[in-house]
Each structure stands twice: as C-alpha cells, then as structure tokens.
C-alpha positions in Angstrom: -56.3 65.4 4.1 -52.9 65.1 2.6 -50.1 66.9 4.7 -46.5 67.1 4.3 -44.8 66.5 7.7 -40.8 67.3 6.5 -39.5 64.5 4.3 -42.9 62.4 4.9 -45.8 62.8 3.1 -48.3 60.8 4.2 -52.4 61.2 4.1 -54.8 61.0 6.9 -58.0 61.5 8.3 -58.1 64.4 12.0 -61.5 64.1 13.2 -62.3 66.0 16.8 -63.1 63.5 19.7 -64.9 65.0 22.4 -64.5 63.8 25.7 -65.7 64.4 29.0 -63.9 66.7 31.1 -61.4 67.5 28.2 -61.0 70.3 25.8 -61.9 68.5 22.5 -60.0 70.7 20.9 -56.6 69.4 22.0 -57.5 65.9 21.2 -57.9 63.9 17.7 -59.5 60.8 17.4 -56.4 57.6 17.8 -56.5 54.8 15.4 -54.9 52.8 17.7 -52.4 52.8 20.9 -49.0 54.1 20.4 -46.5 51.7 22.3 -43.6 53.7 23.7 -40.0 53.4 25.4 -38.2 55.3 27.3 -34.2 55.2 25.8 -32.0 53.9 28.9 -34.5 54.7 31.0 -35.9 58.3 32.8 -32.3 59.7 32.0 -33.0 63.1 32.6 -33.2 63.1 36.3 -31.4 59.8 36.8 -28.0 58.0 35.8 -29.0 56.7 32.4 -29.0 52.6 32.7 -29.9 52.5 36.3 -32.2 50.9 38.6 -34.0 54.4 39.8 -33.8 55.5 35.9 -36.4 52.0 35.2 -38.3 52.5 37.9 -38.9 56.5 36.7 -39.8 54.6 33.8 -42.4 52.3 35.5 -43.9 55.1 37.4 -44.6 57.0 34.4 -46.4 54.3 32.8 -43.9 53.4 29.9 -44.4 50.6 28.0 -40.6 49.9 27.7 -37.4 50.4 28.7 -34.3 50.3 26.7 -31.4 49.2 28.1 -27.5 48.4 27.0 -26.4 45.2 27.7 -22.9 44.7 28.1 -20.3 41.3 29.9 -17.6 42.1 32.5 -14.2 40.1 32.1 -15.6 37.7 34.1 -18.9 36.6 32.5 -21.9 39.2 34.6 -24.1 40.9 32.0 -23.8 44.9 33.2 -26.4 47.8 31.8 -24.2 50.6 29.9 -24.4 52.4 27.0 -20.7 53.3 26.7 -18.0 50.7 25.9 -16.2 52.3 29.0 -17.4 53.5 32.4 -15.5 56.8 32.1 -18.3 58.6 31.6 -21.1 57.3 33.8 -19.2 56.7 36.8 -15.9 57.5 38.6 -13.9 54.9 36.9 -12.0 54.6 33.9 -11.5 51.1 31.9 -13.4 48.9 29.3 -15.8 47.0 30.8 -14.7 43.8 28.9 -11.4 43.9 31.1 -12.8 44.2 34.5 -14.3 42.3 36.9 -17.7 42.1 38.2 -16.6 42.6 41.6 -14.2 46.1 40.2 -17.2 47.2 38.1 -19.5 47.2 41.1 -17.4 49.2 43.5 -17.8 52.2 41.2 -20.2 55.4 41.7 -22.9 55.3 38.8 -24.5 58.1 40.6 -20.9 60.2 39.9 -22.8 62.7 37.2 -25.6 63.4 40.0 -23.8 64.6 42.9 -25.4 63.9 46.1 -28.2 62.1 44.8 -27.7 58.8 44.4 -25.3 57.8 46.6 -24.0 54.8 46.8 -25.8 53.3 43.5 -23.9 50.9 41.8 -23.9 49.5 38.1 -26.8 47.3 37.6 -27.0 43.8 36.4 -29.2 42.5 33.5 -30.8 40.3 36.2 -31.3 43.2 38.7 -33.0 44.9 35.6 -35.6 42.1 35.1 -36.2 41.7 38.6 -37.3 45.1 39.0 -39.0 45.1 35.7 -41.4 42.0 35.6 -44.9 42.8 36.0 -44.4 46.3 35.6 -42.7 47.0 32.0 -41.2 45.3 29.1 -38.1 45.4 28.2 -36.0 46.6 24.9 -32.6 45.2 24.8 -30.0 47.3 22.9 -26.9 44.3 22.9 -23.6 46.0 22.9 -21.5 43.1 23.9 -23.4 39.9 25.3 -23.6 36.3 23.9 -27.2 35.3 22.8 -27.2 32.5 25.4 -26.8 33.9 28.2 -29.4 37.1 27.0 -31.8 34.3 26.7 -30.7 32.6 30.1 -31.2 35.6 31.9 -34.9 36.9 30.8 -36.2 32.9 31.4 -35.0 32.9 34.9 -37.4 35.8 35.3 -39.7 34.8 33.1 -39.9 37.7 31.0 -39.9 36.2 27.5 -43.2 37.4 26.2 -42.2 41.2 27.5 -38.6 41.5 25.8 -37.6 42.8 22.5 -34.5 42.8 20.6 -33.1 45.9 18.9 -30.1 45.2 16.6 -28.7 46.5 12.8 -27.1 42.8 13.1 -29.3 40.3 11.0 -26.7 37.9 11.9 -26.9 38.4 15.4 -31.4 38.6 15.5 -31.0 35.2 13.7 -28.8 33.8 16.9 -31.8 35.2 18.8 -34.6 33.8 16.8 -32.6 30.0 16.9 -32.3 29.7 20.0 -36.3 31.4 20.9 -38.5 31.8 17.6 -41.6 33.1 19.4 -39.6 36.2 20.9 -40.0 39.9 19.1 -37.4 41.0 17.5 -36.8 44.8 16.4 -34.5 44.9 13.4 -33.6 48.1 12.0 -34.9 49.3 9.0 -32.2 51.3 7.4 -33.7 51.1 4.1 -36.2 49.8 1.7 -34.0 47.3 0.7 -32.7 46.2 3.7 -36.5 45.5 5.3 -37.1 43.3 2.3 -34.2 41.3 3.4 -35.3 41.6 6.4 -38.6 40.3 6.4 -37.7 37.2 4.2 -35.1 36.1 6.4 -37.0 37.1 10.1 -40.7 37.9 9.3 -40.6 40.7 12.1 -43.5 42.3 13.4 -41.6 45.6 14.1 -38.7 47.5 12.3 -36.4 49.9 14.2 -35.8 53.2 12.7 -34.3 56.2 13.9 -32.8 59.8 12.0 -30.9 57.8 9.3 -34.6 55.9 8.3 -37.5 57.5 9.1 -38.0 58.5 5.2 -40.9 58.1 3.1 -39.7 55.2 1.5 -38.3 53.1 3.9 -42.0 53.8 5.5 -43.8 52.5 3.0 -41.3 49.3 2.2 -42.3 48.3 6.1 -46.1 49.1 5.8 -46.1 47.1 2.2 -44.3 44.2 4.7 -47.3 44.6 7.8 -44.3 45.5 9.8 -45.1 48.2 12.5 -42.8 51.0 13.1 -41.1 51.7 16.2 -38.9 55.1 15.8 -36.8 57.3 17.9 -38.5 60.6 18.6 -37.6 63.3 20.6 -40.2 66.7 20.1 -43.5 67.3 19.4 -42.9 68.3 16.0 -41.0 64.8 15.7 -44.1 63.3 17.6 -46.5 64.9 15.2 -44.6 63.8 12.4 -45.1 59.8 14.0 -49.0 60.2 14.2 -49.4 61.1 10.5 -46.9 58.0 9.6 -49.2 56.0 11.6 -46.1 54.7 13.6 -47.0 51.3 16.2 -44.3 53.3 18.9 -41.8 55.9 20.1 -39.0 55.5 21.9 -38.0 58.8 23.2 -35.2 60.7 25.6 -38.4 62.5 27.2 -40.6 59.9 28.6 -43.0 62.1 30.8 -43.7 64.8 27.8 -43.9 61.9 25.1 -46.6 60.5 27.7 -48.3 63.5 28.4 -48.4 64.5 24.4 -49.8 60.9 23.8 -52.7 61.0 26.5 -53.6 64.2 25.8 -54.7 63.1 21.5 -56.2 59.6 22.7 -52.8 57.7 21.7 -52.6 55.9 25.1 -53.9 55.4 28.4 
C-alpha cells in the first residue's frame, strides 16, 4: 500500500497482529524495534538536564537519554542546554566563566517550585553514574573537548552505550580518532551532506530532525544502510516515522512515545 504521510511518500505493507489479551485492532505487525530517546530527559515534569529528569527516563524504559554537555571555567563537564543558566536556575552568567563550585550552589529546580529542592546542576559523571546499566546515553556537545567526553564515559565504562549527536563532521572525526568503535549520530541535513558523510565516517545512524526529515534525504541514508534516528513529537509525527521505517525517535514526550510504540508491537 502506497501512502502519502506529508512530504514523505513512502510504501508499506499494515498487516493486523493479533495478540493475546490485546485489541488486534490497535496493533500492526513491527518489522523491527524502534530505539527511542527521551530529549534532555523526562522534561515535562522535571528540570530538563537533571538527575530526577534521567531517572524518569529510566523508569519509563527509554532506550536513551539526551543530554547537553557543557565545561565550567574551571574544567567540570556540566549538563545544560542553554549557554547560560538564566533560564534553568536562579543564576545568571555563561557557564564558561564560572566556576564549578559557583555553578553548583545554584537552584536547577528554580522553574519547579517546591519540588525539587535543593537539586543542583549535574555533572557528566553524575549522569553516567546514574545511567550505567540502566540506559544509554546520547550526547548533544555544546561546549566540551573530545578528551575529556571520552575520559569521562571510560571511567564508567559506558562506551558501548554512548552516542554522539553533532552537525560538526569536524568535531565526530575528533570523536572517531580518539575511539573508532563508538556510534556516532551525524546529522543528515541533506542528501548531499550524508554522502559526505558516510565516506568520511561510515555511520550506522544519521540525525535528522524538522529541517531533514524529507523524502530525499530519506532515501540518500537508506541507499547508505544508515538507520534513521529523528526528532518526533505527536502521533501524527510518529505515524509518519513508522511508514519511513525509521531505526528511532527521540521525542519531548517519552511516556506517550512509549505507550504509542507498545501499543503497534514497536517495542517492548
């Protein structure tokens, strides 16, 4: 059956799986598990980047967690988003001209009042820590030196459950030098671009998001075997990453993009 989902076209097969206990009828038949991440974390309900946002993650079974990696004055890789903390917390400064020790005496849990008190910025390490065993991790790198990215996940021995986001070739490259084994997630941006991209790093997943989740850029990555791992955040979007035969979702809505997922056989 050949269906037009927006600017995608794509053809595929929707054949009814019945099983037990479920209505069949709310359930299609998967072609394979759907990886998925939850975007800095269970940010709905927690400060986005924290420690109770990754373990929201964890409980709901994510696959991944994407967090912002940042590097006080002073050398500590941080989690946030923002090149400031104005906005997360009740400070107000870049976070590449304070210290550790001024970045940690701030209140992430500032947007939540009541909630989370006393919670403090996280470190990268703090993140592994709590992570190993329980979810892998995708790093979005804001501001962080490659060396000490890679220093960090082997003192927790998290290598084989890390991936790298970046629209920097240059800086993936750094990444792949110094550990060739480790998945990177380079993003797509165009069909163009992932032909460059898979000559000079031979990834095994593209990023794509709004700007390059076309028809085209699709096809360039299937054309390369590369999987694609896109930023969805509604059913209709989710819909339209089923017929593009997507390998994951990262999503602002962890627990719906779960439920949707379990509920058509495209994870456990």
């Amino acid at each position: 059956m050949c269906v037009v989902v927006r600017a995608l076209a794509f053809c595929f097969l929707s054949i009814p799986l019945i099983v037990a206990g479920q209505d069949s009828r709310s359930r299609v038949a998967a072609s394979h598990t759907i990886l998925t991440s939850a975007h800095r974390g269970e940010h709905l309900k927690h400060p986005e980047n924290s420690l109770p946002a990754i373990q929201a993650a964890i409980d709901i079974r994510m696959d991944y967690v994407e967090l912002d990696v940042r590097t006080s004055s002073d050398g500590q890789l941080v989690l946030m988003h923002d090149p400031t903390v104005d906005r997360m917390t009740d400070g107000k400064g870049p976070i590449k001209d304070m210290t550790f020790a001024e970045i940690r005496k701030l209140d992430l849990g500032a947007r939540f009042p009541g909630k989370f008190p006393g919670l403090q910025v996280p470190t990268f390490d703090e993140a592994l820590a709590l992570a190993k065993g329980k979810i892998g991790i995708y790093v979005d790198t804001k501001d962080a030196k490659p060396e000490d990215l890679v220093a960090a996940i082997e003192r927790h021995g998290m290598g084989d459950h890390v991936m790298f986001w970046s629209d920097h070739i240059s800086f993936l490259k750094l990444i792949t030098a110094l550990r060739p084994s480790w998945k990177l997630l380079p993003e797509a941006f165009n069909p163009d671009h992932v032909r460059e991209i898979m000559t000079v790093l031979h990834p095994q997943l593209l990023g794509f998001d709004s700007r390059d989740f076309d028809e085209r850029t699709v096809a360039a990555a299937n054309a390369a075997n590369a999987g694609v791992f896109v930023d969805l955040n509604s059913p209709q979007d989710w819909d339209d990453g089923i017929a593009a035969n997507v390998a994951g979702i990262q999503t602002d809505w962890p627990a719906e993009l779960m439920a949707y997922l379990r509920a058509r056989g495209y994870h456990k």
